[in-house]
C-alpha positions in Angstrom: -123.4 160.6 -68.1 -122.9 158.0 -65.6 -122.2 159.5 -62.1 -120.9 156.1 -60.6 -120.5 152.5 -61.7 -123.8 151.4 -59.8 -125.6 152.7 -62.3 -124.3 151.1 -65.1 -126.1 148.0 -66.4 -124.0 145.2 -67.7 -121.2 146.6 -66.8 -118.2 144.3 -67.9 -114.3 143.9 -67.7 -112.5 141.5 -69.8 -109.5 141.5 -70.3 -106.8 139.1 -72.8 -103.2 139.2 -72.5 -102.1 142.8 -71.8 -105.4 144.1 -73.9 -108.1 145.1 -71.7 -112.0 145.9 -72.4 -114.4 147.8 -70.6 -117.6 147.5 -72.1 -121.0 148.8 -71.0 -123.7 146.6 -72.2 -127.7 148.5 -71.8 -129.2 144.6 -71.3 -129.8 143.7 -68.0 -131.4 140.3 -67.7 -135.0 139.9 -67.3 -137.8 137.4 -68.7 -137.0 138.9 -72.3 -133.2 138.6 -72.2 -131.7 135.2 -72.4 -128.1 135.0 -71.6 -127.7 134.2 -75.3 -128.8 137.4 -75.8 -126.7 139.4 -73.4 -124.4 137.5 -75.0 -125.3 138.6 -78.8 -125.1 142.3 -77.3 -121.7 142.4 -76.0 -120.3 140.3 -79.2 -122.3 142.8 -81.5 -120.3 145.7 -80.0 -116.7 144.0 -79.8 -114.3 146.5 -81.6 -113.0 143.6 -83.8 -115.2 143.2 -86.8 -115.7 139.7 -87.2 -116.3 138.5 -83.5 -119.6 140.6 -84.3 -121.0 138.2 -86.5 -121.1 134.8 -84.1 -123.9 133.4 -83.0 -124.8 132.1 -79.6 -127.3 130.0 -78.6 -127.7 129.0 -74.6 -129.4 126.1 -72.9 -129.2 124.6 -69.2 -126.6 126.6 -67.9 -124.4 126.2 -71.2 -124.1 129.0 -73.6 -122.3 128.2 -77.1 -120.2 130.4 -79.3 -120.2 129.3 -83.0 -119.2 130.8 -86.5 -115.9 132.0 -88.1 -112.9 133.7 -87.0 -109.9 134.3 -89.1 -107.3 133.6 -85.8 -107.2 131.5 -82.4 -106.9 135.1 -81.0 -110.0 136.6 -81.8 -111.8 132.8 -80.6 -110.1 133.5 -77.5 -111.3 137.3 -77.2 -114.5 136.3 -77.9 -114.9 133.8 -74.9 -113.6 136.3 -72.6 -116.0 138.7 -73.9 -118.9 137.0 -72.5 -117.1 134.7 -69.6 -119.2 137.1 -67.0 -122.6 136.7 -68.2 -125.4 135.9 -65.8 -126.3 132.7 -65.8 -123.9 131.1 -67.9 -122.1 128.2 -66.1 -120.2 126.9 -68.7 -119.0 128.1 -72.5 -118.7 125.6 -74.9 -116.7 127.6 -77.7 -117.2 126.0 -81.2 -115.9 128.7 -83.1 -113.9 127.7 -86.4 -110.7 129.1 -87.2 -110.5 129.7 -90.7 -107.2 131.7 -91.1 
């Protein structure tokens, strides 16, 4: 176990509306991890199902969410989700709601 936070890596709080979501993500950036990727990590562990399954790609400072999502919620949650990622400027969020 951890003893303090300074040892956590990709350590992140998000929070949306009254929810919020401490999530502790083992990708710290280097030469192998893009932000997409750091990205793809914290998404792949997101308790809601489907915000799992969106893909990210990131270039010049912009990274972009796309896919499906069943509600403007869970599009929402999923920005937030990756809003502090290192490196990322800007989120361009092209996720469709479907529902």
């Amino acid at each position: 176990m951890f003893r303090d936070a300074s040892q956590l890596t990709g350590f992140y709080t998000t929070s949306c509306e009254r929810y919020v979501v401490y999530l502790r993500v083992e990708c710290p950036m280097n030469d192998n991890n893009s932000p997409a990727d750091v990205a793809k990590k914290i998404l792949g562990t997101n308790s809601y199902r489907p915000i799992r399954f969106l893909d990210c790609t990131f270039e010049n400072g912009v990274l972009t969410l796309g896919g499906r999502l069943p509600s403007f919620y869970l599009k929402q949650v999923a920005q937030i989700a990756v809003a502090q990622v290192e490196g990322v400027e800007r989120i361009e969020n092209r996720i469709e709601v479907i529902g």
